[in-house]
C-alpha positions as CSV (number, residue, x, y, z in Angstrom):
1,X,24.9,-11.0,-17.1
2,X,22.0,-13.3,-16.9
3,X,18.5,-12.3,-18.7
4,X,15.3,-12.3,-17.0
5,X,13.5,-14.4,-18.4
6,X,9.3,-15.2,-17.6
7,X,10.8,-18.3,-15.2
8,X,12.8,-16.5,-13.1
9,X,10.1,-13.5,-13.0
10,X,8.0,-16.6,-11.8
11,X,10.0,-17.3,-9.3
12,X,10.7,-14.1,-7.5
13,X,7.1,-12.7,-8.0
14,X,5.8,-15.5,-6.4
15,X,7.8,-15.3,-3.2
16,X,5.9,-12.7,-0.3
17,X,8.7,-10.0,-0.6
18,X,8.2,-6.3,-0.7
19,X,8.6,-4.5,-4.0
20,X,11.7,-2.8,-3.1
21,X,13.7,-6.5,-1.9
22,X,12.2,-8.1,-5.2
23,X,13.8,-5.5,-7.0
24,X,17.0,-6.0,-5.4
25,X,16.6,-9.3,-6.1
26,X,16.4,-8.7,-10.1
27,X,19.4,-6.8,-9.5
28,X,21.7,-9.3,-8.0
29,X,20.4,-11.7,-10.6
30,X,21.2,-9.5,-13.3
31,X,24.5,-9.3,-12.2
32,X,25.7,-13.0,-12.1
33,X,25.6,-15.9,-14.1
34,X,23.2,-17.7,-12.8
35,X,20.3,-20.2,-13.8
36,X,17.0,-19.9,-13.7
37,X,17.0,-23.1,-10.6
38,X,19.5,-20.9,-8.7
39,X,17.6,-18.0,-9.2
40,X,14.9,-19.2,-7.7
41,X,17.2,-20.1,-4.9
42,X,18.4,-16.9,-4.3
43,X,14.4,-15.6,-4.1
44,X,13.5,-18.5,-1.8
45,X,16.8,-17.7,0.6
46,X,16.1,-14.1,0.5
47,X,11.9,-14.9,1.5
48,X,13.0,-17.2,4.2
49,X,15.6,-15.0,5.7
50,X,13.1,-11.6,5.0
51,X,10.2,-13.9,7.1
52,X,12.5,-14.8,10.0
53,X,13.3,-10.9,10.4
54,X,9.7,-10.0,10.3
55,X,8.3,-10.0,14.2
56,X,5.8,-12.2,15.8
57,X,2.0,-11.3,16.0
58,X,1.2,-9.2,19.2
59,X,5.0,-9.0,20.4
60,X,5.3,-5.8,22.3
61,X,7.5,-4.1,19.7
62,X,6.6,-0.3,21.4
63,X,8.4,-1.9,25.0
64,X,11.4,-3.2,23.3
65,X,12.1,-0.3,21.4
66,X,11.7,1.5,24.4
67,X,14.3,-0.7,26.2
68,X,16.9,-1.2,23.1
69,X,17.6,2.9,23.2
70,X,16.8,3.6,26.8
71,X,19.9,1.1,28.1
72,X,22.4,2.5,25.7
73,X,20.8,5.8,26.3
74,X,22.3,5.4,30.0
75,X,25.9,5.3,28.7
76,X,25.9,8.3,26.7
77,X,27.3,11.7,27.6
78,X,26.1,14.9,28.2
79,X,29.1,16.9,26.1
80,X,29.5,19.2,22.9
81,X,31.5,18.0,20.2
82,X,33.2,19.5,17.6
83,X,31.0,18.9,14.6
84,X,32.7,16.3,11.6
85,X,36.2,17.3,12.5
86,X,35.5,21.5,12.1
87,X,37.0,22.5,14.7
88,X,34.9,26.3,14.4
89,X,32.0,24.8,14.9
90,X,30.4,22.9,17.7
91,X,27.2,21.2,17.8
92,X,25.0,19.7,20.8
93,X,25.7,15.4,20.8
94,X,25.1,12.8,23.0
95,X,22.0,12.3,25.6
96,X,21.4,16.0,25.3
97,X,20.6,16.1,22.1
98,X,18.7,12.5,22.2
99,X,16.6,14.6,24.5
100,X,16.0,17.6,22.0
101,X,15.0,14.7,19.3
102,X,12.4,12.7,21.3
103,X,11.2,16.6,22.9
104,X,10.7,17.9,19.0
105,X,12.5,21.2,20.5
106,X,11.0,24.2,18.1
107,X,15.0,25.0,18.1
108,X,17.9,23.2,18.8
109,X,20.4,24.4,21.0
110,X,23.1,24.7,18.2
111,X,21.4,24.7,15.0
112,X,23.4,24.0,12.1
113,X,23.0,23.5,8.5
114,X,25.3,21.0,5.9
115,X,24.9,22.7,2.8
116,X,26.4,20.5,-0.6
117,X,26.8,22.4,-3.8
118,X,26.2,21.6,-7.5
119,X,28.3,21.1,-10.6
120,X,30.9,24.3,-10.5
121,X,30.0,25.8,-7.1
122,X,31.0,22.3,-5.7
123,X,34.5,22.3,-7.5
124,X,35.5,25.7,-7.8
125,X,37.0,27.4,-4.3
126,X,36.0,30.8,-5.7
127,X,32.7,29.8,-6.8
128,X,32.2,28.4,-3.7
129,X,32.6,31.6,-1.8
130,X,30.0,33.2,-3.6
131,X,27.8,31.1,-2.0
132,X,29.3,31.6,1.4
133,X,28.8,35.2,1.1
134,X,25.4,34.3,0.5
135,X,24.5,32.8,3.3
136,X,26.4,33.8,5.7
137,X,25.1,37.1,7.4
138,X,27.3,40.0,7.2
139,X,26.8,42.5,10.0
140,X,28.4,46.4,9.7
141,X,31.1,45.5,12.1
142,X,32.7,42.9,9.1
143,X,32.5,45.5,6.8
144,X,34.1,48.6,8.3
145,X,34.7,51.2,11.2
146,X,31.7,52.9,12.8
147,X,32.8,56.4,14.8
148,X,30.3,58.6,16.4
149,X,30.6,62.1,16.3
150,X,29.1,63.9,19.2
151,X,29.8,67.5,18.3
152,X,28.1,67.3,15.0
153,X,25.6,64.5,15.7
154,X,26.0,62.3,12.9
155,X,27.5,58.7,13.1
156,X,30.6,57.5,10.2
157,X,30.6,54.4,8.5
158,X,34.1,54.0,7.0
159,X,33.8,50.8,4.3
160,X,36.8,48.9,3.7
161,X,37.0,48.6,0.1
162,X,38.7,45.2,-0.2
163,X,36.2,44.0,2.1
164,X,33.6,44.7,0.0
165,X,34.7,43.3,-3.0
166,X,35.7,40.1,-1.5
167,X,31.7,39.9,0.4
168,X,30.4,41.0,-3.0
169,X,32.8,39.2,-5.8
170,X,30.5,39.0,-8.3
171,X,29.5,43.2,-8.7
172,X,31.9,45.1,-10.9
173,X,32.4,48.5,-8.7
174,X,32.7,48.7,-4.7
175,X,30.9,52.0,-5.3
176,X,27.9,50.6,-6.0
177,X,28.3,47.9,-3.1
178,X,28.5,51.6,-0.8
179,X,25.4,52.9,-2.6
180,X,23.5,49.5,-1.8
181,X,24.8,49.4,1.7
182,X,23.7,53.3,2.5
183,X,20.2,52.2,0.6
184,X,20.1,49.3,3.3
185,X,21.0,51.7,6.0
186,X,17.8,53.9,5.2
187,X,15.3,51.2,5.1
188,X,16.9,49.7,8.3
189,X,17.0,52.8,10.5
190,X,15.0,55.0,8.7
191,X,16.9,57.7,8.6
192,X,19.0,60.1,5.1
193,X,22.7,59.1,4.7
194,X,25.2,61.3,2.8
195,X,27.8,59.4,1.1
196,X,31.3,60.3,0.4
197,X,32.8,57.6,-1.6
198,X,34.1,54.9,1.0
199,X,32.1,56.8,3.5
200,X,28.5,56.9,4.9
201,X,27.1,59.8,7.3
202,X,24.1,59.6,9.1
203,X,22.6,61.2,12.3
204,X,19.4,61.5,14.2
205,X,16.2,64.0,12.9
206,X,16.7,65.9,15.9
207,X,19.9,66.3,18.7
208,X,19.8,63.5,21.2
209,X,22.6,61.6,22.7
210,X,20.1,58.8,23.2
211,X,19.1,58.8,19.6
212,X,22.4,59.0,18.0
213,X,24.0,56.1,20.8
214,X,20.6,53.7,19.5
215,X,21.3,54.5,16.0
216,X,24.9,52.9,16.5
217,X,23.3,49.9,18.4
218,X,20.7,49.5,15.7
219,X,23.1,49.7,13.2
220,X,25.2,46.8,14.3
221,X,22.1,44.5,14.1
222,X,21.4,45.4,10.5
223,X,22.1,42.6,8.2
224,X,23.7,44.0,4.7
225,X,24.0,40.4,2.7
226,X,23.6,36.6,3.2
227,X,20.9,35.0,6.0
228,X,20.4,37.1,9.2
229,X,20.1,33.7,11.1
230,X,23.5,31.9,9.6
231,X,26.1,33.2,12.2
232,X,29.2,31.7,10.4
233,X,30.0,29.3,7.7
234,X,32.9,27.0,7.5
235,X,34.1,25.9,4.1
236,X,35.8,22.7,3.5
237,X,37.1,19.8,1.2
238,X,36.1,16.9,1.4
239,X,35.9,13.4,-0.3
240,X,32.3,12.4,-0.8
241,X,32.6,9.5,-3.8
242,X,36.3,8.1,-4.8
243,X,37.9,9.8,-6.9
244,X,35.6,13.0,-6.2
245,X,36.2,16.0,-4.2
246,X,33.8,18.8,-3.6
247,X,33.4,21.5,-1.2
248,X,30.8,21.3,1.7
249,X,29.6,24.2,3.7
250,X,29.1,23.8,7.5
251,X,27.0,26.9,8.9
252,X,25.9,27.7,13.0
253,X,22.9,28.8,12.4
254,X,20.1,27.7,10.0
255,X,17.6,29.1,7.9
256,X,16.5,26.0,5.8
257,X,14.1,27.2,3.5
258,X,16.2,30.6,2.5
259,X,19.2,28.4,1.8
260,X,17.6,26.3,-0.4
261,X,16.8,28.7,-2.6
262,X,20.3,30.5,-2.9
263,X,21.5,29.6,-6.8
264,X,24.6,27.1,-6.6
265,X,23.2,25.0,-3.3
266,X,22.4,21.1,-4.1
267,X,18.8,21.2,-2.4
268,X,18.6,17.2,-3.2
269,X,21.4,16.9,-0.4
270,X,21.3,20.1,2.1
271,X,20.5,18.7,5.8
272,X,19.6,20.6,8.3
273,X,19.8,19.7,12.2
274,X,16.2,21.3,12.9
275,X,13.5,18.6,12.3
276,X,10.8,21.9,12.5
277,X,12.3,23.9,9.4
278,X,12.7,20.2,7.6
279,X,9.0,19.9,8.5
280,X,8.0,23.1,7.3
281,X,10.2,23.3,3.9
282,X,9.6,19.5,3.0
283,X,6.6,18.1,4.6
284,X,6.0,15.5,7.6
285,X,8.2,12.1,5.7
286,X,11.2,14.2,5.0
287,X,11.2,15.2,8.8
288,X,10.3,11.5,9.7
289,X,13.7,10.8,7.7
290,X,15.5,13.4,9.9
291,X,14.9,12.0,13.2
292,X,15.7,8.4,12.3
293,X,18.6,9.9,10.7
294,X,19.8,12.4,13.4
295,X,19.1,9.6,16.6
296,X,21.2,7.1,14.4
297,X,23.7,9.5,13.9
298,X,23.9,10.5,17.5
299,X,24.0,7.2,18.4
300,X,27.0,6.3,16.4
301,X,28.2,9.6,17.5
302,X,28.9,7.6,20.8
303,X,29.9,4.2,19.5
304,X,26.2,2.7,20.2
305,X,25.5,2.1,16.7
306,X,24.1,-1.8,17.1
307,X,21.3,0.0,17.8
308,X,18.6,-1.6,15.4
309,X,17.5,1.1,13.2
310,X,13.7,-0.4,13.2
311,X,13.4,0.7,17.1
312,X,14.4,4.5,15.7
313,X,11.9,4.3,13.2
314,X,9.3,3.2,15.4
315,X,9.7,6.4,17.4
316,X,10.0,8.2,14.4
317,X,6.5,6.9,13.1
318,X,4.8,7.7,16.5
319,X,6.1,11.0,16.6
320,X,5.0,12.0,12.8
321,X,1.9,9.6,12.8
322,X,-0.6,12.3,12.4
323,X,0.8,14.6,9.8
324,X,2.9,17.0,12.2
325,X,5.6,16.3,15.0
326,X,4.7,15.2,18.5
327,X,6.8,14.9,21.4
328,X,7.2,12.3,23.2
329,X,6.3,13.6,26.7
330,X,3.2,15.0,28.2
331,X,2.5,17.9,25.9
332,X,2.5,15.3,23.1
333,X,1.9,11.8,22.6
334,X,1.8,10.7,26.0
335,X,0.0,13.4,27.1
336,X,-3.1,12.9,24.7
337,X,-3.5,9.3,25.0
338,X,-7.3,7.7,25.4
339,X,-6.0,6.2,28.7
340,X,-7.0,8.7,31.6
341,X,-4.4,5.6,33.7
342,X,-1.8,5.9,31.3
343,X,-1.7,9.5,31.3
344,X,-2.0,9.7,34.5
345,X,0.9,7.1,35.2
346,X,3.4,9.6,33.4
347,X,3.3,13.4,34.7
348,X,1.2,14.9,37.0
349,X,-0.7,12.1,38.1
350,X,-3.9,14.2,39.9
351,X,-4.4,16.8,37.4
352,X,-4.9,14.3,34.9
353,X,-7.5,12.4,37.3
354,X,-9.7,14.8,38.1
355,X,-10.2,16.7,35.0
356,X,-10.8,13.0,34.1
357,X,-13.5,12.8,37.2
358,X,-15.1,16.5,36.0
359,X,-15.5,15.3,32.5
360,X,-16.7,11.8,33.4
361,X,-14.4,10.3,31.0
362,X,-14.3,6.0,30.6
363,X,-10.8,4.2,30.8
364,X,-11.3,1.2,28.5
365,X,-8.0,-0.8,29.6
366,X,-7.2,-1.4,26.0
367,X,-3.2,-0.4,26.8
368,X,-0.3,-1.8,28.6
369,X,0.0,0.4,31.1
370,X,-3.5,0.8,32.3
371,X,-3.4,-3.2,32.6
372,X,-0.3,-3.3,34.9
373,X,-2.3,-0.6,37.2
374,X,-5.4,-2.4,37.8
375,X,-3.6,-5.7,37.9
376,X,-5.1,-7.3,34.3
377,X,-2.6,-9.1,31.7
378,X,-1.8,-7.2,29.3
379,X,-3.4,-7.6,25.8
380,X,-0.2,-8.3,24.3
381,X,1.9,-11.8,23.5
382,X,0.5,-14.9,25.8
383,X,-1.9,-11.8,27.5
384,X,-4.2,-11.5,24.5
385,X,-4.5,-15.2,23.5
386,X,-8.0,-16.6,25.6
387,X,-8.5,-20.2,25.4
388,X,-10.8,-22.6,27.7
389,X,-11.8,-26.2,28.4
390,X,-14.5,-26.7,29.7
391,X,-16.1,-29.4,32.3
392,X,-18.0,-31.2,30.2
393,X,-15.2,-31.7,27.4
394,X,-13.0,-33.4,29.5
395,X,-15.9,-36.0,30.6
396,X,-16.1,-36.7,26.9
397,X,-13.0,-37.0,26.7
398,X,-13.1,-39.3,30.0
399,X,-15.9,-41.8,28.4
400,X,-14.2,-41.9,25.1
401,X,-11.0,-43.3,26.5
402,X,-13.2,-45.7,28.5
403,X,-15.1,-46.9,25.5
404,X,-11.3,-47.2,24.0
405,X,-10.3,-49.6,27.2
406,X,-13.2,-51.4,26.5
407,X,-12.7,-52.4,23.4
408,X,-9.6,-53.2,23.7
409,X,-10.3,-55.7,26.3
């Protein structure tokens, strides 16, 4: 272990790294034997190699990125895969769902959550069901048998007790689980049950076939227990650190913000596939996070993971710029550019030129794209560099190299 001493904070302070790489720095240090010259090696290698990652001044970094995922982007698929190996659940991957991303689609097409549990939940099969039962909604049809009788009007819930107890582990009687379940049905349907132990009656107010058939449909859309919008969740073991297993939860279906708050859930490492909810429960950089993270992982998903991370986090920062989440199309950031050209260039090209005429709006040809239209360099790399020599510079130039000649003679 070497100390750090006021010389080798010298030496890495002085260097133009960010906080966080200086700090890595201390901690490499720290962890060798190494003197205070070499240290300030190891800063001065880490500076160089930090600078030469860093790009040039007025490259076209928005271009690039542009190119480095649309070309891959062309070898992707356009399948559903099984989801980490669980074979009961499948979740939208490849260019599809690179598409939902860059749209900011309200939903996904298969919304799903990862939810990691704490301390005993996390260890503890039993424990870990309790949580299952939780959030996973549980409709009438898992909990018994439903028969309608016409003659009298009324419509028979028979509960299957071992059902209950295993959706409910942790209440001491299944005859308070029926008394909870008829109280649900009341609220839900609005209509008096009569309870006979395992069973519930419950009928229209007045004789109607119609009534009594919509009570049963009704009745299979109530949800007694867990999230109404978690379909099915998939319990499994798996090996997160060495040395450490721990049971992870895999739902079809999310509900972000309720499952958070559901005791035995690890909110610190819950995911969700729905940048929206993550937006809504945890704010605009936690949903920045979740598309970098969810465009890597698709990526990878499809063996395109040389990819540079920095061209995902560019599209990541456009999209969340201005405190909520764009899309990248014509109802969002390219759609609500300055440039009446460049928004014109992308989706309906006239619209966007005469509400532009109507509104006597001023293209200022500050963009790329506007440029290329009218035929001007673009104001980026060699394009925004303006340098002259003029007539009379070179004649002074001229007689000066004369007056040299003459001298020399």
């Amino acid at each position: 272990m070497t100390e750090i001493t006021t010389e080798i904070e010298d030496s890495v302070e002085d260097t133009r790294l960010p906080r966080r790489l200086k700090e890595e720095v201390y901690g490499t240090i720290e962890d060798r034997e190494v003197t205070p010259k070499e240290a300030s090696e190891i800063a001065a290698a880490v500076e160089s190699r930090y600078l030469d990652t860093r790009i040039d001044p007025l490259d076209p970094v928005g271009t690039v990125s542009a190119q480095s995922i649309g070309e891959p982007g062309t070898q992707m698929t356009m399948n559903t895969f099984h989801y980490a190996g669980v074979a009961e659940i499948d979740v939208t991957q490849g260019l599809p769902r690179l598409i939902e991303l860059v749209d900011a689609r309200k939903t996904p097409d298969t919304p799903m959550m990862t939810v990691h549990l704490e301390d005993e939940y996390a260890e503890d099969r039993e424990k870990a069901h309790e949580v299952v039962w939780s959030i996973e909604a549980t409709k009438i049809l898992a909990l018994g048998d439903i028969s309608t009788n016409v003659a009298d009007m009324l419509v028979r819930v028979d509960l299957n007790e071992g059902t209950l107890a295993e959706r409910w582990p942790t209440a001491e009687d299944t005859e308070e689980v029926a008394i909870e379940i008829a109280d649900i049905i009341e609220d839900s349907l609005g209509v008096s049950t009569a309870r006979d132990g395992m069973a519930i009656e419950f009928g229209p107010e007045e004789p109607s076939y119609r009534d009594l058939f919509r009570l049963v449909e009704e009745l299979r859309d109530v949800t007694f227990k867990g999230i109404e919008d978690v379909n099915r969740v998939v319990i499994r073991k798996e090996q997160l650190a060495p040395g450490r297993e721990e049971f992870v939860l895999y739902t079809e279906g999310s509900a972000f913000g309720d499952a958070l708050e559901i005791e035995g859930v690890d909110a610190s490492r819950t995911t969700c596939n729905n940048i929206h909810e993550i937006y809504r429960v945890l704010g605009v950089e936690a949903a920045r996070e979740t598309i970098i993270e969810e465009t890597m992982n698709t990526l990878e998903e499809q063996g395109l993971d040389d990819v540079n991370v920095r061209h995902l986090m560019l599209v990541a920062d456009i999209m969340t710029n201005d405190g909520t989440i764009q899309s990248i199309g014509r109802h969002g950031i390219s759609g609500s550019k300055d440039s009446v050209l460049a928004r014109a260039a992308f989706e309906v090209t006239v619209n966007h030129l005469l509400d532009a005429a109507i509104n006597g709006e001023i293209d200022d040809l500050n963009g790329v794209t506007e440029n290329v239209i009218v035929g001007k360099p673009i104001k980026l790399g060699t394009g925004d560099v303006d340098l002259r020599m003029g007539a009379a510079r070179r004649e002074d130039q001229a007689s000066e190299g004369d007056g040299e000649e003459a001298r020399a003679d």
